[in-house]
MARFIPA-434775 format. One line per 4 residues: number of its first residue (from 1); their letters; for each residue z, y, x of N, C-alpha, C. Coordinates in steps of 0.02 Angstrom, whole numbers, plus 50000, padded with zeros to 5 digits. Layout:
NUM	a	Z Y X Z Y X Z Y X; ...
This chain:
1	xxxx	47778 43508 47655 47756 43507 47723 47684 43480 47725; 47634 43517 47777 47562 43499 47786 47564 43445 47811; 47532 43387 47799 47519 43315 47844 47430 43335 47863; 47418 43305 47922 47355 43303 47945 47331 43240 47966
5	xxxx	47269 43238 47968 47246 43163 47981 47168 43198 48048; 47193 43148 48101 47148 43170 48161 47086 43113 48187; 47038 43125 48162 46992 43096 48169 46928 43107 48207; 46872 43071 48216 46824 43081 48257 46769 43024 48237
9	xxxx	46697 43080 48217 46638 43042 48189 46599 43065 48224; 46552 43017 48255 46479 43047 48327 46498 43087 48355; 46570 43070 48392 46596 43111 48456 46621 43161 48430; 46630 43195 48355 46653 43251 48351 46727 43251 48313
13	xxxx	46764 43292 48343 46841 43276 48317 46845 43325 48230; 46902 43299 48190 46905 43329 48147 46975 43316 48108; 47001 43379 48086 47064 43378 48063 47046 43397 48003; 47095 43348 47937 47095 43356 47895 47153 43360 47843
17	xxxx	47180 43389 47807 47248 43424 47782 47260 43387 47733; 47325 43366 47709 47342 43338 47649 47408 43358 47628; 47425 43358 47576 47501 43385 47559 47552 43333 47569; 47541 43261 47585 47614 43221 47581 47607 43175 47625
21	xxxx	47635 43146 47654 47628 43073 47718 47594 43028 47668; 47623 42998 47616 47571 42966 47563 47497 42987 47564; 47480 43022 47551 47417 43052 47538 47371 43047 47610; 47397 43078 47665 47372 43059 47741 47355 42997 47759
25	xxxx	47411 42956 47735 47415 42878 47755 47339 42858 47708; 47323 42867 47634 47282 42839 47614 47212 42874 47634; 47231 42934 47641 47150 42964 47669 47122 42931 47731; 47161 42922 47780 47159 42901 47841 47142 42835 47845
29	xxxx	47165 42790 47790 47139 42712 47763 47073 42732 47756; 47058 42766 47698 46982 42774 47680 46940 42799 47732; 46963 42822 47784 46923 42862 47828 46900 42804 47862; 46943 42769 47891 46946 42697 47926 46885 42667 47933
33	xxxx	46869 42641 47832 46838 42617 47787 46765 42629 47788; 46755 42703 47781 46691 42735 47817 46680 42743 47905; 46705 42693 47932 46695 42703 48002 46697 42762 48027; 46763 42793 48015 46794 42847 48055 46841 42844 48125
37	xxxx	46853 42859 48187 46885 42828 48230 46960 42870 48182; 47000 42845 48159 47064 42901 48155 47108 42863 48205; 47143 42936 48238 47181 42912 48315 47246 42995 48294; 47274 42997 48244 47344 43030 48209 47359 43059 48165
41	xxxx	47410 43029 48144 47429 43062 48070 47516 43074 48074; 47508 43140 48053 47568 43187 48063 47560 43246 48042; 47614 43290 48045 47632 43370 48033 47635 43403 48108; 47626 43467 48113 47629 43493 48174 47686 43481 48225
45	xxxx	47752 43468 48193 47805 43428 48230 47780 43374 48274; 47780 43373 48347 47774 43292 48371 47819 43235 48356; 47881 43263 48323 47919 43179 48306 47891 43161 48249; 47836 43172 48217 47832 43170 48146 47745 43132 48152
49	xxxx	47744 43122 48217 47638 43102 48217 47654 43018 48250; 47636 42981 48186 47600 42921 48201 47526 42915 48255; 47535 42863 48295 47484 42841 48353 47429 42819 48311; 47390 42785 48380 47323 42727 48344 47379 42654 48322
53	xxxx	47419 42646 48367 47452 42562 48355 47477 42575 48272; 47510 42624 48257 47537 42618 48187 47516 42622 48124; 47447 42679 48146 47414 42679 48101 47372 42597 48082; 47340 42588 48130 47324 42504 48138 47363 42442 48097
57	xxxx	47410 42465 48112 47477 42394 48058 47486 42431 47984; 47481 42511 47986 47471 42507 47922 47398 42503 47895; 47344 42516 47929 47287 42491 47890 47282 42417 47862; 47296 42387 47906 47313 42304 47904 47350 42296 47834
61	xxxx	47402 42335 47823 47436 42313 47760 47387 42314 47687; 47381 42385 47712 47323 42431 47666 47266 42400 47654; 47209 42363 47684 47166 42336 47682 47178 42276 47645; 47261 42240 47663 47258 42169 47624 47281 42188 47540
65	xxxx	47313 42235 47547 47366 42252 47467 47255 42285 47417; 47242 42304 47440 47178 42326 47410 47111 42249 47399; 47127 42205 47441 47064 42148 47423 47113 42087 47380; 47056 42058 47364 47084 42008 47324 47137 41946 47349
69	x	47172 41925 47324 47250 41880 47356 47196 41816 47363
């Protein structure tokens, strides 16, 4: 199944494709990272698309498991 990651840089929106929720979740970290607004990550299904709040608690995880303890 396609996962997508929905983002927006100088006002302009942009979808970007990945093959696994794994893979979305970390693109969408990195996107973050480069000051990307990302606001969803999901498959074309709506029960299947994470918000801004979730993505947020998982960046939070993501950001601490990647810097030093």
């Amino acid at each position: 199944m396609l996962w997508r990651v929905q983002y927006r840089v100088d006002a302009i929106d942009y979808i970007k494709p990945y093959p696994s929720a794994e893979q979305a979740i970390g693109g969408a970290c990195l996107l973050i990272d480069h000051g990307c607004d990302v606001y969803g990550i999901g498959t074309e299904a709506s029960t299947d698309t994470m918000g801004r709040d979730e993505i947020d608690r998982i960046y939070v995880i993501w950001a601490r498991a990647k810097g030093p303890f």
